[in-house]
C-alpha positions as CSV (number, residue, x, y, z in Angstrom):
1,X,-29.6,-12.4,-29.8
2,X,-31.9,-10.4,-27.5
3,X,-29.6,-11.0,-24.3
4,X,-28.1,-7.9,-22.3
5,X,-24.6,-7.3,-22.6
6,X,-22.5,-8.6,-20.4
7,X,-19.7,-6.0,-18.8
8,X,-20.0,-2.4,-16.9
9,X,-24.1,-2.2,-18.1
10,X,-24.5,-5.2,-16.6
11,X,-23.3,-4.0,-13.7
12,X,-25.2,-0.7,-13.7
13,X,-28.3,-2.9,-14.5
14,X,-28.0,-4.7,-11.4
15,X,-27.3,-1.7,-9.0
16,X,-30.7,-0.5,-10.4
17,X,-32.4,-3.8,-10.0
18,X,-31.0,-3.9,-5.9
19,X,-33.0,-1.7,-3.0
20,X,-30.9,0.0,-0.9
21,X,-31.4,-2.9,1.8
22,X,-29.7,-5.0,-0.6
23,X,-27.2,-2.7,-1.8
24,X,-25.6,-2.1,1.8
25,X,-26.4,-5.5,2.3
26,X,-28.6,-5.4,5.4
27,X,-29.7,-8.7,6.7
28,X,-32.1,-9.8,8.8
29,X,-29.5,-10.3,11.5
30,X,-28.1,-7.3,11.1
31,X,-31.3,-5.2,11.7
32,X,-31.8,-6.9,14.9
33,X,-28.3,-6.5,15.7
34,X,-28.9,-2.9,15.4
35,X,-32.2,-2.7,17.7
36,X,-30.0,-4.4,20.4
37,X,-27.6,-1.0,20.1
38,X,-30.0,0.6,20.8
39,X,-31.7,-1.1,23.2
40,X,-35.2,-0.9,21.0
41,X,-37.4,-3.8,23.2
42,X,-40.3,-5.6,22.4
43,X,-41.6,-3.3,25.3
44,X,-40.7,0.3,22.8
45,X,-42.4,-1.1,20.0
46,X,-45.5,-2.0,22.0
47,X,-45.1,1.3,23.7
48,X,-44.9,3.3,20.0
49,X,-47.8,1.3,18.3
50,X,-49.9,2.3,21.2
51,X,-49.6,6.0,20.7
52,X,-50.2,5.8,16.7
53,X,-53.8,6.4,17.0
54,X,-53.6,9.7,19.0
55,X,-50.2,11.1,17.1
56,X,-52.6,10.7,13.8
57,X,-55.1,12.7,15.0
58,X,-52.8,15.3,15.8
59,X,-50.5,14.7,12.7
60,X,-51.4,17.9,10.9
61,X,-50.8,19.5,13.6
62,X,-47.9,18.1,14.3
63,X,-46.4,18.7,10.7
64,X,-47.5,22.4,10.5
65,X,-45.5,22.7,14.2
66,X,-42.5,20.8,12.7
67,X,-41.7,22.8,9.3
68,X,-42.9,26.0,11.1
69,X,-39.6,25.5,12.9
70,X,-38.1,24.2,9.7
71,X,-38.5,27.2,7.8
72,X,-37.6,30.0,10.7
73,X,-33.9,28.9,9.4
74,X,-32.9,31.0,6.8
75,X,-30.6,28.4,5.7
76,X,-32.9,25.5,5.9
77,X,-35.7,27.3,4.0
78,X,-33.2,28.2,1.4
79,X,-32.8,24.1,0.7
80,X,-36.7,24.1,0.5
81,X,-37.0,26.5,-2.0
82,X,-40.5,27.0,-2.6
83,X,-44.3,26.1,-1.3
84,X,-44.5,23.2,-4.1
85,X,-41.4,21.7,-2.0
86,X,-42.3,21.9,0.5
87,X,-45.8,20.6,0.1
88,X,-44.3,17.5,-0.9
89,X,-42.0,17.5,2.3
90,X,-44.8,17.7,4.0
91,X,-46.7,14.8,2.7
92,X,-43.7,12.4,3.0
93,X,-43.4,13.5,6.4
94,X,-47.0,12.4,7.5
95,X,-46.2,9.1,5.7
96,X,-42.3,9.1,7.8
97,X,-44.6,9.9,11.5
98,X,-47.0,7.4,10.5
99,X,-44.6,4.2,9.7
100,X,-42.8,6.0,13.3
101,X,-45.3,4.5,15.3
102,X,-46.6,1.3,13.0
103,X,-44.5,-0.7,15.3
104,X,-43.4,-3.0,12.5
105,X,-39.5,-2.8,12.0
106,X,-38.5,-4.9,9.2
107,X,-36.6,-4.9,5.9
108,X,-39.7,-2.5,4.5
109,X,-39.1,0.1,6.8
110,X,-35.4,0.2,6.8
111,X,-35.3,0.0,3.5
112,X,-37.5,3.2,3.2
113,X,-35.3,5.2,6.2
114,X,-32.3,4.2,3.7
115,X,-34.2,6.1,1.3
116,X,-34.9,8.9,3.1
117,X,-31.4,9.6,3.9
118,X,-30.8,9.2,-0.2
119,X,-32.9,12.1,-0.9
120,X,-31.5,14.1,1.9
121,X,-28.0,13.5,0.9
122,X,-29.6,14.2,-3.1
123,X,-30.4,17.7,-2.6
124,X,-27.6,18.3,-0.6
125,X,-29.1,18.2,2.9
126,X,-25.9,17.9,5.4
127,X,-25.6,16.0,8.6
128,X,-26.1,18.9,10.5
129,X,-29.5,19.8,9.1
130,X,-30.7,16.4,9.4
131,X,-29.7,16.2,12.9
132,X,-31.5,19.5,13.8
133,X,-34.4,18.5,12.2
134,X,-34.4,15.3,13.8
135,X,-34.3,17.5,17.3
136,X,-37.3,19.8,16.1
137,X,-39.0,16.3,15.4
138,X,-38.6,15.0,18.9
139,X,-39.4,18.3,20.5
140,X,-43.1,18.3,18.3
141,X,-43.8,14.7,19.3
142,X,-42.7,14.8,22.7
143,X,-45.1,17.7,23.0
144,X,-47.9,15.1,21.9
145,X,-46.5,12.6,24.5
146,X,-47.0,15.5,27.4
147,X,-50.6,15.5,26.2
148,X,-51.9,12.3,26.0
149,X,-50.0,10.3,29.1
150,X,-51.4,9.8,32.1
151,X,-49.0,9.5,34.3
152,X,-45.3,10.6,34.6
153,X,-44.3,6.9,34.2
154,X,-45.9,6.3,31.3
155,X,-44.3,9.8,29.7
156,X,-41.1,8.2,30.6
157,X,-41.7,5.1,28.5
158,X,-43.1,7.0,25.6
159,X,-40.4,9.5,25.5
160,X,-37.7,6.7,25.7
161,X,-39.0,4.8,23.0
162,X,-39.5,7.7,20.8
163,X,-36.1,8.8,21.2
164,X,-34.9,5.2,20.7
165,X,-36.5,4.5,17.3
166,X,-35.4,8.2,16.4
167,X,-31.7,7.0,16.9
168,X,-32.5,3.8,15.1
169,X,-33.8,5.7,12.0
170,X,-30.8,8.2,12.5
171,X,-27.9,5.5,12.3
172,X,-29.4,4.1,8.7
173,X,-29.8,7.9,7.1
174,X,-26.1,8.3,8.3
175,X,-25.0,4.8,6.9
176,X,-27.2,6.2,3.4
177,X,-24.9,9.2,3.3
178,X,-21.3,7.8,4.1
179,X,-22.2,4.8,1.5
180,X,-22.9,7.6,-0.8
181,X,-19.8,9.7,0.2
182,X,-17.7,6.5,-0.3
183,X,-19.3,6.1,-3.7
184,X,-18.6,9.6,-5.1
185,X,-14.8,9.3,-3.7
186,X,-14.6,6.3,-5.3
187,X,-16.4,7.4,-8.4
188,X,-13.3,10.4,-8.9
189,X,-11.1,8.0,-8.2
190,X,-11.7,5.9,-11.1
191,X,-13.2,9.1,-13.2
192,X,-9.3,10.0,-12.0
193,X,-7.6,6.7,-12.8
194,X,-9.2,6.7,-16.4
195,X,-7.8,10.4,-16.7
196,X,-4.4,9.0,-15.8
197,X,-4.4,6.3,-18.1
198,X,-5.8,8.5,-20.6
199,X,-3.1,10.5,-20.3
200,X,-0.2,8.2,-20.2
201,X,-2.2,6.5,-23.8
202,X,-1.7,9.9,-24.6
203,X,1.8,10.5,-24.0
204,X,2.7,6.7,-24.8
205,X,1.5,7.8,-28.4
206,X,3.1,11.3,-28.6
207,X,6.6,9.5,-27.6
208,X,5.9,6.7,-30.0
209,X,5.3,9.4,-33.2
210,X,8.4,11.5,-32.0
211,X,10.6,8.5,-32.0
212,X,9.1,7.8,-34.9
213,X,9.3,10.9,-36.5
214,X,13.5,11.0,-34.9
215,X,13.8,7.5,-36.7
216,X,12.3,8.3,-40.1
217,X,14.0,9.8,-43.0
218,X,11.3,12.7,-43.5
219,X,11.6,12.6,-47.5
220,X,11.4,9.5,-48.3
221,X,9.4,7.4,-45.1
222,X,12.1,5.1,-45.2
223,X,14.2,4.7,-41.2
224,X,17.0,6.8,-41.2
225,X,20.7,6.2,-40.2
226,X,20.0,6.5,-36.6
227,X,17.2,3.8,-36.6
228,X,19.5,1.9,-39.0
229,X,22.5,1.7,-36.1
230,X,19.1,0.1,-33.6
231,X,18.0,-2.0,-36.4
232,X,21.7,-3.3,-37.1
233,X,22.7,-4.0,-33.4
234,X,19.1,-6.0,-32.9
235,X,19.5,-8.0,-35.9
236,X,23.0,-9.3,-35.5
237,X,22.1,-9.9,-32.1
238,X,19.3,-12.1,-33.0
239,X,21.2,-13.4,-36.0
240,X,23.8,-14.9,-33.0
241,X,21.5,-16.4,-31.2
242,X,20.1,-18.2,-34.0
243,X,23.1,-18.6,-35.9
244,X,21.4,-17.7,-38.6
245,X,23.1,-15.5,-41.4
246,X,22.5,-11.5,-42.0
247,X,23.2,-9.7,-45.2
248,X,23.6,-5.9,-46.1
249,X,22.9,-4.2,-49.6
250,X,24.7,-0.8,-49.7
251,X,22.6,1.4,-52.5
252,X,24.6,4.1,-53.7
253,X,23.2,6.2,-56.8
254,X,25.6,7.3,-59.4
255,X,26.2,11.0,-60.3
256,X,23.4,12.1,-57.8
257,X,25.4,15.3,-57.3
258,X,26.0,16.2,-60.8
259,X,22.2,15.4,-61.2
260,X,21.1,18.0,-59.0
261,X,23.5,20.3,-60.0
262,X,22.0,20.4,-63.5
263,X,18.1,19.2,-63.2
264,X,17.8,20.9,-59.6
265,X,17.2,19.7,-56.4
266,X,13.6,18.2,-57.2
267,X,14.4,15.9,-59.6
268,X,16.7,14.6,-57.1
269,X,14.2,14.6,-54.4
270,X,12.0,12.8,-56.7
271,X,14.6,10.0,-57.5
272,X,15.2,9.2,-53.9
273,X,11.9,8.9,-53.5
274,X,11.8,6.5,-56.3
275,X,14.7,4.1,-55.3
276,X,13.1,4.2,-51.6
277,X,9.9,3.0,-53.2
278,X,11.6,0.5,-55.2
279,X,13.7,-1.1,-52.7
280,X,10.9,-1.3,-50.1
281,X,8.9,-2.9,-53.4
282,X,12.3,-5.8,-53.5
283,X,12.6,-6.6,-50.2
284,X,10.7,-9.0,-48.2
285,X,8.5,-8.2,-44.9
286,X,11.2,-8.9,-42.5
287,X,13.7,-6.2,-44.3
288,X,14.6,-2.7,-42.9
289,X,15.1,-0.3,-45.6
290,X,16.8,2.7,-44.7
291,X,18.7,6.0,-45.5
292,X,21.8,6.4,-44.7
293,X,21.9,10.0,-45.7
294,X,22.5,11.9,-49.1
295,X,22.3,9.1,-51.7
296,X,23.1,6.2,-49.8
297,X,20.6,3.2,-49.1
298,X,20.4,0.3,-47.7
299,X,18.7,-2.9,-46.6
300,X,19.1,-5.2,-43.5
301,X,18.2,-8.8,-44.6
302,X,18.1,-11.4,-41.7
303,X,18.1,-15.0,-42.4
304,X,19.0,-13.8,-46.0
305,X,22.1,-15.6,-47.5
306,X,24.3,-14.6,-50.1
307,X,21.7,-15.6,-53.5
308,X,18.4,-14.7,-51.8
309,X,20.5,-11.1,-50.9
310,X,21.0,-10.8,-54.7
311,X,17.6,-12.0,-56.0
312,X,16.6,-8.6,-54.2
313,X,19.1,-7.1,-55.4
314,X,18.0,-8.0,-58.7
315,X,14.3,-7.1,-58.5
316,X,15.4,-3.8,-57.2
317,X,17.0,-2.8,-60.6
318,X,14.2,-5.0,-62.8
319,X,11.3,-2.8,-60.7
320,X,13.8,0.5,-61.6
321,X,14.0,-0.4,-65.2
322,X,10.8,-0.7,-65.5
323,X,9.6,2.7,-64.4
324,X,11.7,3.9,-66.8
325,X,13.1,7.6,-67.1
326,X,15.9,7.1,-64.3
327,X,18.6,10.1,-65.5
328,X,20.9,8.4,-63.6
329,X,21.7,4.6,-62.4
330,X,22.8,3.2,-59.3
331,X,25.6,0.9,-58.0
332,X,24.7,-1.9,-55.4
333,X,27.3,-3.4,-52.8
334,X,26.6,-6.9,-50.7
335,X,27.6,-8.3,-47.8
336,X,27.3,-10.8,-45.6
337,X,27.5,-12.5,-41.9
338,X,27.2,-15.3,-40.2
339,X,25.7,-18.0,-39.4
340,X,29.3,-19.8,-37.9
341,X,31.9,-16.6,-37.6
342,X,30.0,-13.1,-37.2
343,X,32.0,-9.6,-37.7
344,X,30.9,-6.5,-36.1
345,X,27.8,-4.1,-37.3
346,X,30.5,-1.7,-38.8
347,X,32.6,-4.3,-40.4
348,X,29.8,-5.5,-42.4
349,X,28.7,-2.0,-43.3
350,X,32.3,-1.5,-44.3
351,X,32.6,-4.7,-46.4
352,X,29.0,-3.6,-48.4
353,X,30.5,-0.3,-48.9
354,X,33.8,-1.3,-50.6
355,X,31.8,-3.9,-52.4
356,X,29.5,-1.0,-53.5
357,X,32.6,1.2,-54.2
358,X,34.4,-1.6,-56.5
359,X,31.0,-2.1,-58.7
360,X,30.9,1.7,-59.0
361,X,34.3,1.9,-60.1
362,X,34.3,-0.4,-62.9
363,X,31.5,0.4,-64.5
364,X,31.9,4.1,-64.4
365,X,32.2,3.9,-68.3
366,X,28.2,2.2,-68.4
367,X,24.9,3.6,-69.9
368,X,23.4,6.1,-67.5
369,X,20.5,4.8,-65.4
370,X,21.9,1.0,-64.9
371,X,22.1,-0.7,-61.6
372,X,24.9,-2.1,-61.0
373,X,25.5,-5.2,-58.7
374,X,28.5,-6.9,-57.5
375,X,28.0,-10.4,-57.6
376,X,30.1,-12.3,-55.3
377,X,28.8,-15.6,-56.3
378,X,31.7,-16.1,-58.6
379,X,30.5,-20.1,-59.6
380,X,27.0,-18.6,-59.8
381,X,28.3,-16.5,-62.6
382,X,30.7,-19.2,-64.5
383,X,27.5,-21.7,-64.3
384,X,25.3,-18.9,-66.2
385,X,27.9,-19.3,-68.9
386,X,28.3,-22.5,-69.1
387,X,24.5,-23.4,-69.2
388,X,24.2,-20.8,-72.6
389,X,22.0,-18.5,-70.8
390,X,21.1,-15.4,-72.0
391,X,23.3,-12.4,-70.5
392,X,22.0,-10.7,-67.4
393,X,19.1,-8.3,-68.7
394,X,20.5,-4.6,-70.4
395,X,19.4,-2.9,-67.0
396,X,21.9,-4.8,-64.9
397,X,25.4,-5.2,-64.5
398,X,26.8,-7.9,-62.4
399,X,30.8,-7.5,-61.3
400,X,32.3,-11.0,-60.0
């Protein structure tokens, strides 16, 4: 659709829409609240339209005498540069004499004083500048005043409003320049608050990667036994509080040091990098594969029974018989918790290890590149008999 955005250019968009007047939010009341501070009567402004005839026949005059004490400063004719500059200084100062004396006060003209103190604060003309030129500006129309007044009264009266509307005009360049002050501060301190959170992103990421790099097992992307004891002490927390159950398959693979000793070390590397693969390929999306170290495995299995445990166990060695080419087999230990009576994180790492370790040891006689299970569904196994089901496939070897 053709609509603007909605958000921060929005935003923008509507700063650039607003005059200054509405921007710093000048009302009518407060403009006239502002004439009273400075005493500016009905009286001045009669008193300062009466003169405007007679100050513009003497405005070139009166601009040449103004910037001739402008540019005497060495620092101020620095900030005007050149004669193109100040050409155009010149003509917006005819126009800023001539709305001087209009008499009219309104919105229009203070939103154009507003912009006039914009551009001074723009190209980097400072309070003190302003003020002394402000000075040379009363001095050149006062000068006027002593010509054209009759009497000392009326001098007076000129004079006084002259310096009143001055001070008027004075007040909204100054409120121009500390809106604008207030605006860059608060500009760096978001440019600075973005930098922060930049930077905390930044580290936020670089500690995430190094944890995760402290909590990976470099070879095979698998966690490694440190993030295994986190992973273990959240789980059976959770499994408590649910009373749910949580199951351990302890991986061990058979011969792996006799492997390497004879086909080298990477063979070996590229066998753990296999049975990592594979066991991530078993196990479901709530499962925590990790290494233990050396050629141990193992996966955490919340909410995972006894049979669901060795389903995965079981499509762990179909997925590793299928590749093909293992030198070497493996020998699987199961354990479980829960979801009444719960043992500690190392007990059930203890009780999948000696289940491991009793599967490894009776079928230390079997074909090389097996996985062996140990099934501790007993009934599970009589049952399979019973029904004249085929034997468990050639590739795995289940120890009740």
């Amino acid at each position: 659709m053709g609509g603007r955005p909605f958000g921060v250019g929005t935003n923008r968009m509507r700063i650039v829409e607003q005059t200054l007047l509405e921007q710093m939010k000048f009302s009518d009341r407060e403009i006239e609240k502002r004439k009273l501070l400075f005493d500016l009567r009905d009286e001045d402004v009669a008193t300062l339209r009466s003169c405007r005839s007679a100050v513009v026949e003497r405005l070139d005059w009166a601009i040449d005498e103004f910037y001739a004490r402008q540019i005497d400063d060495a620092e101020i004719a620095l900030i005007i540069g050149d004669s193109e500059t100040l050409s155009r200084l010149k003509g917006a100062m005819r126009n800023y004499i001539v709305e001087l004396f209009g008499g009219v006060y309104d919105n229009d003209y203070v939103n154009s004083r507003l912009r006039v103190g914009k551009v001074h604060w723009r190209i980097g003309v400072t309070p003190k500048f302003f003020l002394s030129a402000l000075r040379r500006l009363n001095v050149v129309l006062c000068a006027i005043m002593d010509e054209i007044s009759d009497t000392p009264i009326e001098l007076h009266a000129r004079k006084e409003a002259i310096q009143k509307i001055l001070f008027f005009d004075s007040q909204l360049v100054f409120d121009t320049y500390i809106t604008a002050l207030s605006g860059e501060v608060t500009a760096a301190k978001d440019e600075t608050a973005a930098y922060a959170r930049g930077l905390e992103e930044e580290v936020a990421l670089r500690t995430q990667q190094m944890k995760e790099l402290t909590l990976t097992d470099d070879l095979t992307g698998v966690s490694n036994k440190r993030a295994f004891g986190e992973h273990a002490k959240r789980e059976m927390a959770g499994a408590q509080r649910a009373s749910r159950e949580l199951s351990l398959l302890y991986i061990d693979i058979n011969d792996f040091k006799l492997l390497n000793d004879t086909l080298g070390h990477q063979v070996g590397d590229d066998l753990l990098i296999k049975v990592a693969r594979h066991l991530k390929g078993a196990s479901r999306d709530s499962d925590i594969v990790c290494r233990l170290g050396g050629d141990e495995f193992c996966i955490l299995l919340p909410d995972a029974p006894i049979a669901a445990t060795l389903s995965i166990a079981e499509r762990f060695a179909e997925l590793m018989y299928e590749e093909g080419s293992s030198p070497v087999g493996a020998s699987v230990g199961i354990a479980t918790t829960g979801p009444n009576q719960f043992c500690t994180v190392d007990e059930l790492v203890g009780r999948a290890d000696q289940s491991m370790y009793k599967v490894k040891q009776r079928n230390k006689a079997g074909k090389p590149g097996l996985v062996c299970i140990d099934n501790p569904l007993k009934q599970v196994a009589e049952q399979m008999a019973e029904m004249d089901s085929d034997h468990p496939p050639p590739h795995i070897v289940e120890a009740g």
